[in-house]
C-alpha positions as CSV (number, residue, x, y, z in Angstrom):
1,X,108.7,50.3,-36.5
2,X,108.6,46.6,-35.7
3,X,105.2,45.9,-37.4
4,X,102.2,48.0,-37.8
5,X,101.2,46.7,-34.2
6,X,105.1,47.0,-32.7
7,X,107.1,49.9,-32.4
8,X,110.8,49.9,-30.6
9,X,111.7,53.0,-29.0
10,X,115.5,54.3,-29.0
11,X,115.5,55.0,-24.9
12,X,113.7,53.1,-21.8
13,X,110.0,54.3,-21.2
14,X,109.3,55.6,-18.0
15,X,105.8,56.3,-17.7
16,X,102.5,53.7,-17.0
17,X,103.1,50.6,-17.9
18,X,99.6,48.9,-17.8
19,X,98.3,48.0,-21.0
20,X,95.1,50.1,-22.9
21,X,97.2,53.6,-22.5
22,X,96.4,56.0,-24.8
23,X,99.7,57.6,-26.3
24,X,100.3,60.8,-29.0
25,X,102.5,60.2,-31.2
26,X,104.1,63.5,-33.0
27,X,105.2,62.2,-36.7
28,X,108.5,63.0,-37.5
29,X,107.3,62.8,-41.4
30,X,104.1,64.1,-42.9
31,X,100.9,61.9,-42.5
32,X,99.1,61.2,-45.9
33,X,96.0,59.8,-43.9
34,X,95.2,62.7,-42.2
35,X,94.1,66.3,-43.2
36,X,93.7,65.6,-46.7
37,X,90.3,67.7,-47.1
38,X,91.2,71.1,-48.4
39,X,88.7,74.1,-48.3
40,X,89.2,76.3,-52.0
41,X,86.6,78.4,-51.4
42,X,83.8,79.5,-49.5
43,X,81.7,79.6,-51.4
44,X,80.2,77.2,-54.1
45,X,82.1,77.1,-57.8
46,X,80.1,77.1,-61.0
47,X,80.3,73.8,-63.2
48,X,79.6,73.3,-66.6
49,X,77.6,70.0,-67.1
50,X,75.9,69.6,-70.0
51,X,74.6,67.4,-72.9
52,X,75.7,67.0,-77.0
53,X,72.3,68.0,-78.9
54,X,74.3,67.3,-82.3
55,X,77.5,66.1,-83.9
56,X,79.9,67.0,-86.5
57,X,82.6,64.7,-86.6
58,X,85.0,63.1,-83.6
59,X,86.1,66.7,-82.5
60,X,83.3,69.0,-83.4
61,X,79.9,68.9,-81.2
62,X,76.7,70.8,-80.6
63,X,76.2,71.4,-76.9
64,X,73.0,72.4,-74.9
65,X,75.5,75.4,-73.4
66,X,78.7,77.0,-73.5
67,X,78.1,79.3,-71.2
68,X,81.3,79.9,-68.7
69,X,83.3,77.3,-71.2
70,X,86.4,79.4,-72.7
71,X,89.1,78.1,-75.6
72,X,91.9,75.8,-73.0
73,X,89.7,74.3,-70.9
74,X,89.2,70.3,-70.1
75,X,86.3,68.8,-70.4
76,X,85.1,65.4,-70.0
77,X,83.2,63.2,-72.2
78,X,82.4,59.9,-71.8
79,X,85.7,59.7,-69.0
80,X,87.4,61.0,-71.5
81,X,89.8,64.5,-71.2
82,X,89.9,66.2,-73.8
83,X,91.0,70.2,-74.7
84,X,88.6,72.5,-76.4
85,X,90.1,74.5,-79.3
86,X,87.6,76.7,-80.8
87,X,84.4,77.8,-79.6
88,X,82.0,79.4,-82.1
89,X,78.1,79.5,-80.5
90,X,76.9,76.4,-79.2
91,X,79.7,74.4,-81.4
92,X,82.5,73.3,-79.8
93,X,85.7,72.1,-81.6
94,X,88.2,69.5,-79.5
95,X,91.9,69.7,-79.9
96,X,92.0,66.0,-80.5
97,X,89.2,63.4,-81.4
98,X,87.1,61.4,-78.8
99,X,88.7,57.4,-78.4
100,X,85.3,56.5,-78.6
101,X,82.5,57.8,-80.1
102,X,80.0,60.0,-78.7
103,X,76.4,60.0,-78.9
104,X,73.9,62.6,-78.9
105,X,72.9,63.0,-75.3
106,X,76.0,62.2,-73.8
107,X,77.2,64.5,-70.5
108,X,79.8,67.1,-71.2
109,X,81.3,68.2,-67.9
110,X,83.8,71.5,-67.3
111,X,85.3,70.4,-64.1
112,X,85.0,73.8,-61.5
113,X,88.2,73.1,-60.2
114,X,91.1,71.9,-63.1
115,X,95.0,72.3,-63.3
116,X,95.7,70.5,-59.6
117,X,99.2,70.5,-58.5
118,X,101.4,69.3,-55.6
119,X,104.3,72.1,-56.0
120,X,105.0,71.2,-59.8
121,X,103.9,67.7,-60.0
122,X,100.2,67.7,-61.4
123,X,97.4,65.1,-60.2
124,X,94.9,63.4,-62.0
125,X,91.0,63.6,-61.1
126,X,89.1,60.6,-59.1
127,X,92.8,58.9,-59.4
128,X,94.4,61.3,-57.2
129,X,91.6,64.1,-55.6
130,X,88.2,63.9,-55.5
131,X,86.2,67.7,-55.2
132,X,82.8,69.3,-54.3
133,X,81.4,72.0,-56.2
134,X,79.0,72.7,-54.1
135,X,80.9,72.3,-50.8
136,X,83.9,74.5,-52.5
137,X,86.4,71.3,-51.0
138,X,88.8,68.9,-52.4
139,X,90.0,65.6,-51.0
140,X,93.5,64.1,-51.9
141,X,93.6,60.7,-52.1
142,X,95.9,58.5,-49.6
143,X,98.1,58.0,-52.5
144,X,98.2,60.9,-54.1
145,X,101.7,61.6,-54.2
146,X,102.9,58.3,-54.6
147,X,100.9,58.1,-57.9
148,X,103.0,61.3,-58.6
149,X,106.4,60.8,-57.3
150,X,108.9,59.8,-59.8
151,X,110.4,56.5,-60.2
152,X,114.3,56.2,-59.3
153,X,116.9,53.0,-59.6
154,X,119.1,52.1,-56.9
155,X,121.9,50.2,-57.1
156,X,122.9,46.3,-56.3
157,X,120.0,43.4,-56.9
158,X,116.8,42.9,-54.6
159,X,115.2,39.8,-53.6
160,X,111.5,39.8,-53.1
161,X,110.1,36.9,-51.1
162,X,106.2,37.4,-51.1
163,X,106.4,38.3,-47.2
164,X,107.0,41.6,-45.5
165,X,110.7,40.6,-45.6
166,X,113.2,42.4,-48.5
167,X,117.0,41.3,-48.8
168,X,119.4,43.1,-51.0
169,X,123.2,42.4,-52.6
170,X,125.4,45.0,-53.0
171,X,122.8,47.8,-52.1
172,X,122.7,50.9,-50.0
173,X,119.5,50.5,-48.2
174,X,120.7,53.2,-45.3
175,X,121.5,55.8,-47.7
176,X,119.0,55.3,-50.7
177,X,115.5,54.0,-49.3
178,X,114.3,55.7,-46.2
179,X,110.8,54.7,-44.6
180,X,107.6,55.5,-46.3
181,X,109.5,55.2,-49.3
182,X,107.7,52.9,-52.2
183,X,109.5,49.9,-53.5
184,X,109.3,47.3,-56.4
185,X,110.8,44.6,-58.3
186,X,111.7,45.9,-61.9
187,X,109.4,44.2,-64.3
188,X,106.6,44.0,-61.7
189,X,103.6,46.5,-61.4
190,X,102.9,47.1,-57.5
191,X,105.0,49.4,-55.6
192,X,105.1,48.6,-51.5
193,X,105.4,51.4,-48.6
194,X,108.8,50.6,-46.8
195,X,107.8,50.2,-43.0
196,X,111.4,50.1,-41.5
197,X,115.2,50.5,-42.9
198,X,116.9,47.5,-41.0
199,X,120.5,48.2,-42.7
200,X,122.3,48.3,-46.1
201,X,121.0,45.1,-47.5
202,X,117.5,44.7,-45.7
203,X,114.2,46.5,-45.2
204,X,110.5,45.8,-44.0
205,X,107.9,46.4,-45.9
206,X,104.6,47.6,-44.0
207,X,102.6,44.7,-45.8
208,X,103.4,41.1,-47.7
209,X,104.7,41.5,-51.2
210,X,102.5,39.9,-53.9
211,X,104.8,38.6,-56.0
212,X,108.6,37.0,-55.4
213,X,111.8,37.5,-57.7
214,X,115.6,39.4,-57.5
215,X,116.4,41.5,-59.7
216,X,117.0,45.4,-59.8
217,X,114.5,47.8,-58.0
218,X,113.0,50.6,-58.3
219,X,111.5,52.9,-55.9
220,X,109.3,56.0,-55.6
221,X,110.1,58.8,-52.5
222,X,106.9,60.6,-52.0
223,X,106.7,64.4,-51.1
224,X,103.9,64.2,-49.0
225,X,101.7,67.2,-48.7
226,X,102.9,69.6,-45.3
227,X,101.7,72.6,-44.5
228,X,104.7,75.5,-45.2
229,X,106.5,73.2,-47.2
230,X,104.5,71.7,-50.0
231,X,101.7,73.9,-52.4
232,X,98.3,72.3,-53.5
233,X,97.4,74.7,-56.1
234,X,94.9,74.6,-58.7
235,X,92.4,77.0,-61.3
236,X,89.1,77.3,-60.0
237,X,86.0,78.7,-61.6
238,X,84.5,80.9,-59.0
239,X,80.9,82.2,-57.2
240,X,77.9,82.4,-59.1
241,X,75.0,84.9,-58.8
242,X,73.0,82.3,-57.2
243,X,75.0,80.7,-55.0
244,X,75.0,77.1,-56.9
245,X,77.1,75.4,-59.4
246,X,75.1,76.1,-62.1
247,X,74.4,79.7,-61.7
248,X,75.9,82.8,-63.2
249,X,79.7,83.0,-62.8
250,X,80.1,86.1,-61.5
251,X,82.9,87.8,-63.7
252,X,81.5,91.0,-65.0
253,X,82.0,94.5,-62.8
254,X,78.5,94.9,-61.9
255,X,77.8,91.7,-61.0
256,X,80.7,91.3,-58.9
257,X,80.1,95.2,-57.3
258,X,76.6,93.9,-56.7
259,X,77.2,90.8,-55.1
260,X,79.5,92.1,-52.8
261,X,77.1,94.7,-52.1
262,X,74.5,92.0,-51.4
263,X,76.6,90.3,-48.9
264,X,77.3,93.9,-47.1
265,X,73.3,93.7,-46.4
266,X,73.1,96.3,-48.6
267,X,70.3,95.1,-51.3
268,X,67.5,97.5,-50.9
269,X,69.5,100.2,-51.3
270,X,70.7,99.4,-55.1
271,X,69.6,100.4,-58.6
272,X,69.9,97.1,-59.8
273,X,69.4,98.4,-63.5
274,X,72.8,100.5,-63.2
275,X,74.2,97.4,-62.5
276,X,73.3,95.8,-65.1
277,X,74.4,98.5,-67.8
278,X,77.6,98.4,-66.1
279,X,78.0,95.0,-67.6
280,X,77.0,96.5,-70.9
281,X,79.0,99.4,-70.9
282,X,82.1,97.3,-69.7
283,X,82.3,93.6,-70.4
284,X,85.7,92.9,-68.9
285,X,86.6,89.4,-67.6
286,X,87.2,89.9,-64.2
287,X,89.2,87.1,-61.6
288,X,89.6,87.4,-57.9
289,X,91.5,85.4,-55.5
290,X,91.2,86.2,-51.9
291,X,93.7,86.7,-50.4
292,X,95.7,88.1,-53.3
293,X,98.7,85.7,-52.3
294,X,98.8,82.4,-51.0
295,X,101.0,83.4,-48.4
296,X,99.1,86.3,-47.0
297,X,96.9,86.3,-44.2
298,X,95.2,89.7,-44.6
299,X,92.2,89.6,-45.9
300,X,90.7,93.2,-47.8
301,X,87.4,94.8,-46.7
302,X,84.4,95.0,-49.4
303,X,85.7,98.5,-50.3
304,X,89.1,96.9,-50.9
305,X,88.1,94.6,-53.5
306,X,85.1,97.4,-55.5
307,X,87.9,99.9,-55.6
308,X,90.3,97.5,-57.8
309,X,86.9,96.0,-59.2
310,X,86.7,100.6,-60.3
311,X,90.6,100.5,-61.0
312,X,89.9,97.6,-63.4
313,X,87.2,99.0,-65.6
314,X,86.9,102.8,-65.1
315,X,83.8,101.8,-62.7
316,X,82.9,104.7,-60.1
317,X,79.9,102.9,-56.9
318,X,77.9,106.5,-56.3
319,X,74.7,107.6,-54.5
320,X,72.2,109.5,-56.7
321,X,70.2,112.1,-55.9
322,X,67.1,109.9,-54.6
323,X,70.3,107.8,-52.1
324,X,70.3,104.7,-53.8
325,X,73.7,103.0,-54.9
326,X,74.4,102.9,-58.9
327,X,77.0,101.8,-60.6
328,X,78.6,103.8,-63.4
329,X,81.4,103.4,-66.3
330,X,82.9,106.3,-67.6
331,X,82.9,106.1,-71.3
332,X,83.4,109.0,-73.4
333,X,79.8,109.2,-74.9
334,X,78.8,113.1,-75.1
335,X,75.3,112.2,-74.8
336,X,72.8,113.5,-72.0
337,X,74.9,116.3,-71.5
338,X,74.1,119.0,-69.1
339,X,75.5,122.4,-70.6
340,X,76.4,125.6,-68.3
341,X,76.8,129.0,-69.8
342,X,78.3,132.1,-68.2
343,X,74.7,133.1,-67.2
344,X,74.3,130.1,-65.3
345,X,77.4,130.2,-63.4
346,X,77.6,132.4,-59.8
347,X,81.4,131.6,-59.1
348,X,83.9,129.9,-61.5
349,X,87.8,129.1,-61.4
350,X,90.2,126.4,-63.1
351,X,93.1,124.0,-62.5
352,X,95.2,123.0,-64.6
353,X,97.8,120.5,-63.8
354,X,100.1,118.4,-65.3
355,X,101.4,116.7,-62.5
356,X,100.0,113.1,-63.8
357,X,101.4,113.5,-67.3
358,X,103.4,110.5,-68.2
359,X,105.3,108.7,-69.9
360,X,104.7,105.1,-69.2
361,X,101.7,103.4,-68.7
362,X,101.6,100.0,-67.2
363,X,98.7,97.8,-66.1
364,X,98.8,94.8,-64.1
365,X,96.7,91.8,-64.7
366,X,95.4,88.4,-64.2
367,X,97.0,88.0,-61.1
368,X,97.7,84.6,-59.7
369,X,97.7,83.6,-55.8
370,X,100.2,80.8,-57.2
371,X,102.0,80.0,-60.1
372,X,103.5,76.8,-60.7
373,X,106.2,78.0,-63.4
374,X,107.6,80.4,-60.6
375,X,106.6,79.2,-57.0
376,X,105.4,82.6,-56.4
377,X,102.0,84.3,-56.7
378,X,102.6,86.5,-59.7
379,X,100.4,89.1,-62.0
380,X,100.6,89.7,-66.2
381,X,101.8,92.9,-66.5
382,X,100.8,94.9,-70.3
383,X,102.9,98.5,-71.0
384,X,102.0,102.0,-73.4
385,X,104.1,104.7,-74.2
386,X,102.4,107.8,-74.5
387,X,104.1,110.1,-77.7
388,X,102.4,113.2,-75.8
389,X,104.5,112.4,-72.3
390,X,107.3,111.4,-74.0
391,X,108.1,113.7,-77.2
392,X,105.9,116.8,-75.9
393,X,106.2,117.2,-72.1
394,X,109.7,115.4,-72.4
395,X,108.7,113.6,-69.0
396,X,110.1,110.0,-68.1
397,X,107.5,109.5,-65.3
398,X,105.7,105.6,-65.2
399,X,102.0,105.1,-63.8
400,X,101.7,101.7,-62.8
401,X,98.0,100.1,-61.7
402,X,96.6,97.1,-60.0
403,X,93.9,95.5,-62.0
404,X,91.7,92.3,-61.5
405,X,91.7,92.1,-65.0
406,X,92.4,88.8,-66.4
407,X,92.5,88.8,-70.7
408,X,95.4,89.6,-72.2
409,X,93.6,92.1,-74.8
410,X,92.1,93.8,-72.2
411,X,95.1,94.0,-70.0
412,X,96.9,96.1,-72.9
413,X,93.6,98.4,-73.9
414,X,93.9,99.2,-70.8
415,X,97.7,100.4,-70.7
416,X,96.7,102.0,-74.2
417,X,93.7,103.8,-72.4
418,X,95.7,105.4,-69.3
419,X,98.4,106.3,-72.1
420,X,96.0,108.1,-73.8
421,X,94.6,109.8,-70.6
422,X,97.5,110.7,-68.6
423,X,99.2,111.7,-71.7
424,X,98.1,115.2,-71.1
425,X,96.9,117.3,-68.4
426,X,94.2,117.4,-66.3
427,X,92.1,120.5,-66.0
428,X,89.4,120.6,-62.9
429,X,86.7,123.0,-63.3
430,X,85.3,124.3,-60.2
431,X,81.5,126.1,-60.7
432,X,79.2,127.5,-58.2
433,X,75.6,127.8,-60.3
434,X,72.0,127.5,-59.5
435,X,69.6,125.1,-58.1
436,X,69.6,123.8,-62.0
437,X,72.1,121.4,-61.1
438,X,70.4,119.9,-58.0
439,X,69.7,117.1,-59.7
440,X,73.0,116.3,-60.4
441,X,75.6,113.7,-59.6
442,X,78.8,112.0,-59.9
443,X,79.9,110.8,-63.0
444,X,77.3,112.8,-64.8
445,X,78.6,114.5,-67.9
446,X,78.9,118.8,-68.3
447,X,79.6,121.0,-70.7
448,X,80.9,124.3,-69.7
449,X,80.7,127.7,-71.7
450,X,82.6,130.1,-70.9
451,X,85.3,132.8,-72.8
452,X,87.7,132.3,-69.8
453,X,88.1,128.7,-70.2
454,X,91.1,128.4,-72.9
455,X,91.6,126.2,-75.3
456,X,92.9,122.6,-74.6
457,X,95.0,120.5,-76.9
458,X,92.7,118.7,-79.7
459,X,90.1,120.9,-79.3
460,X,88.6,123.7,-81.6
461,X,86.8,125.9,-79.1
462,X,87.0,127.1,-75.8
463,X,83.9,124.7,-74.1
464,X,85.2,121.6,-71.7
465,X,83.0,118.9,-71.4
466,X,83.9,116.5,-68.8
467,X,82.3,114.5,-65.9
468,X,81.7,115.4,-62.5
469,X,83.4,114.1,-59.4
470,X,82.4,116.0,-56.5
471,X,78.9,118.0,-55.9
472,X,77.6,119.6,-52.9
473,X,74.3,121.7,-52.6
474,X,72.7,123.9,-50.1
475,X,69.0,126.0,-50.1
476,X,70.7,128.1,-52.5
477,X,73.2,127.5,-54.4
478,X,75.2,123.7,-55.9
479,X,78.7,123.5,-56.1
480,X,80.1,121.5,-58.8
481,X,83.9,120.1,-59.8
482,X,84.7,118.4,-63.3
483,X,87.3,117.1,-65.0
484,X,87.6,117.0,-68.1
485,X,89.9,113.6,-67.9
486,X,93.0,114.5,-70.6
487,X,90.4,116.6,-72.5
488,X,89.1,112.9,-73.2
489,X,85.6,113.4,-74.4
490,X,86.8,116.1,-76.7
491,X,89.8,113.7,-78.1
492,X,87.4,110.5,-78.6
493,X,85.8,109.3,-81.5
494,X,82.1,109.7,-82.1
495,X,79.9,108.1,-84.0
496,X,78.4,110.2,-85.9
497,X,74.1,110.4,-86.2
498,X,72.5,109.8,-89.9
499,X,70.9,112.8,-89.6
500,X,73.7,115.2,-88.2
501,X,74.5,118.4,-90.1
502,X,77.0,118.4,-92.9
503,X,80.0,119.2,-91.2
504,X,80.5,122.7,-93.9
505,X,77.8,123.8,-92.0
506,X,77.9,122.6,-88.9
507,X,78.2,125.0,-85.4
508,X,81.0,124.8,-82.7
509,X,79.2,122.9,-80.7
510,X,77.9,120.2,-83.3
511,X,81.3,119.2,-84.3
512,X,82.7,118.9,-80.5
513,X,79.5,116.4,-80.2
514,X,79.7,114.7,-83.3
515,X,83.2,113.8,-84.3
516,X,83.6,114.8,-87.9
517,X,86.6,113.5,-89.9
518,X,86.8,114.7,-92.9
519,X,90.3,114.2,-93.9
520,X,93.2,111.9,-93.4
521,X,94.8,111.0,-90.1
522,X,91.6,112.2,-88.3
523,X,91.8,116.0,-89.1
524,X,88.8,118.0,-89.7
525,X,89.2,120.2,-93.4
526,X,92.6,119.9,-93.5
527,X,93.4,121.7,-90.4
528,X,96.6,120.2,-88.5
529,X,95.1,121.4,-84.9
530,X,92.4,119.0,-85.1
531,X,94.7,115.6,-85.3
532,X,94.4,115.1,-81.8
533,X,90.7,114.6,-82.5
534,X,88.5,111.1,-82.6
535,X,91.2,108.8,-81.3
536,X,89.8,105.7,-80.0
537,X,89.0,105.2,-76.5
């Protein structure tokens, strides 16, 4: 390159030689003024912005909301970045103080997309990218990675002359600068894009140095963003329930089920309340990326992503009786219970397996499309031995799960959890009763009576209560399958009503509802068979 208006070519051209021809060019290096505008997501991303309403001291503030904001994350304030430490209600506590004051009133902003990175080098907002919430896009600036690049010495002295024109003693031009490398005289502050490498001891710059001197140089060598061999990463808060910046993130199960649900055209079919219990009964932080690596181009169906959604929170998506879509948690509340007696039952059988008995446990979680420590997508895995699998059935077997679970206290209740229920086995009761259980559905919670049904580890009696998973009915007759998952709702803490009976005179039944303990390590009266009892879920 001659100039930016003169090029030399390395062989005679052949082609039309009249002037105004249009030519394409194919870059041997990577273009920073092209393709620069990056879609994150399809979808607008939920950002923070609001105001202080009162003030503590130079780290501590009042703020109109919190809501979305979580310990780690940047704000700004007054153009200044700052780390929030603690966050306890509306009060907000910095990591460091504020360079300048803040006044009540002043704009507090959580960025929707933070953490921005060009393979490990990270970039600094407005400086280096611009974004849109709203659009889901982010812009690089032209200079992106030069800001970033690091700055190198190269041997021999450089003369600068205030002209596109650079001469250089004892240097290495050829082997240490290359073009669309960035160049400077030591001491000075602008850097200058090299245009052309001429030989060892001069170069052209693509535009007329401000300044003149020689001395020692220094120079930056960009890795400009390409396609397959740089990675733009960065955290991004995700989709709201509305659709704008400043609704609802959507990072609860039943929001997220129902959302996806939404988009399927499915609305009118929902009962939206379920949803919202869903939320209640399991408050889990939930992240997705789509796709799951930042490599992969397959993308999952909406039943793809509510089965991990189910996997991640014990969540089962099932049409009731009246064919409308709920959204249920299983929990191992013995509440609402629907009981079935001998009398009640027309056919009956049970099995028993322990197949799924373990000894491992191990849940994976929060899991990354890309992270920068590793170059890889990547997921937090948490682990649980179970003392059952291990010291009783003497089994070395692992259960491993997929989760979109992204807290680490969650991502090891839940290895705890699947310890606890795989631990054991797994007895399925199948039942063929009366038109009593028409109204039934999945998830719903049973009790069986019955003298053939033996007795399962940590419990006193010989009923199963568990929860349904399969029900089919005809004019006559409603067959029925439950599982009493590990014997879970027998093993699982209660808490006891005010006005339950004293546990001396208390029936069967009421202590299998109402979780007595009575003595130490969760036994009830002294009696070693009950330890398995009221562990916590």
């Amino acid at each position: 390159m001659d100039s930016n208006t003169q090029i030399t070519l390395t062989q005679n051209y052949t082609g039309l030689t009249d002037v105004g021809q249009t030519f394409n060019i194919k870059p041997a290096s990577p273009r920073r003024n092209l393709n620069r505008k990056f879609s994150i997501a399809g979808h607008a991303l939920r950002e923070l912005d609001t105001t202080i309403t009162a003030i503590s001291s130079d780290t501590e503030f009042t703020l109109a909301s919190v809501q979305d904001l979580l310990v780690g994350d940047t704000v700004i304030i007054n153009s200044q970045y700052k780390v929030v430490r603690k966050i306890f209600g509306l009060v907000v506590t910095l990591t460091a103080p504020l360079n300048a004051p803040a006044t009540i009133g002043d704009a507090v902003l959580r960025p929707a997309i933070q953490n921005v990175y060009l393979n490990n080098r990270a970039l600094t907002r407005t400086t280096d990218y611009t974004y849109s919430a709203t659009d889901g896009t982010l812009l690089l600036n032209v200079l992106a990675e030069v800001n970033v690049a690091p700055i190198l010495s190269i041997p021999g002295t450089v003369t600068f002359n205030g002209t596109t024109a650079v001469t250089g003693s004892s240097t290495f031009f050829k082997k240490d600068v290359k073009i669309s490398d960035w160049i400077k005289l030591s001491g000075q502050n602008d850097f200058y894009e090299v245009l052309s490498v001429n030989s060892d001891t001069s170069i052209t710059l693509r535009s007329a140095a401000g300044y003149s001197g020689t001395t020692t140089a220094l120079i930056k060598s960009p890795e400009y963003y390409e396609e397959g061999k740089v990675v733009l990463s960065c955290d991004v808060l995700g989709a709201t329930d509305d659709g704008t910046t400043d609704g609802a993130l959507l990072e609860k199960c039943g929001d997220i089920v129902a959302d996806l649900l939404d988009r399927a055209g499915l609305t009118s079919l929902m009962a939206a309340a379920t949803f919202d219990s869903a939320n209640i009964d399991n408050d889990a932080r939930l992240g997705i990326t789509i796709p799951a690596k930042f490599d992969s181009k397959k993308v999952p169906t909406h039943r793809d992503i509510i089965n991990v959604v189910n996997k991640s929170v014990f969540g089962s998506l099932v049409q009731n009786e009246d064919f409308e879509l709920e959204y249920q948690i299983l929990l191992p509340k013995k509440t609402s219970v629907t009981v079935f007696n001998r009398t009640d039952v027309v056919k009956f059988s049970v099995d028993s397996s322990s197949d799924r008995v373990i000894k491992t446990a191990k849940v994976n979680y929060r899991p990354l499309e890309y992270d920068i420590s590793s170059g890889e997508s990547s997921v937090s895995q948490a682990t649980a031995t179970s003392e059952y699998g291990q010291y009783l059935a003497k089994t070395e077997n692992t259960f491993e799960i997929d989760t979109y679970l992204i807290d680490d206290d969650r991502g090891q209740i839940y290895a705890n959890r699947w310890g606890f229920i795989l631990g054991i086995g797994t007895s399925i009761v199948k039942i063929e009763t009366k038109l009593q259980g028409a109204r039934l559905q999945a998830t719903d919670k049973v009790e069986l009576q019955h003298e053939k049904l033996y007795e399962r580890y940590a419990s006193s009696d010989q009923r199963r209560i568990g929860a349904i998973r399969y029900v089919k009915q005809n004019a006559f007759t409603v067959s029925i399958e439950v599982e009493d998952v590990g014997n879970a709702f027998s093993r699982c803490a209660s808490i006891t009503e005010n006005d339950a009976t004293e546990f001396a005179s208390a029936t069967d039944s009421e202590k299998a509802y109402d979780g007595y303990i009575t003595d130490d390590y969760g036994m009830q009266d002294n009696d070693p068979e009950t330890a398995g009892n009221n562990l916590i879920w």
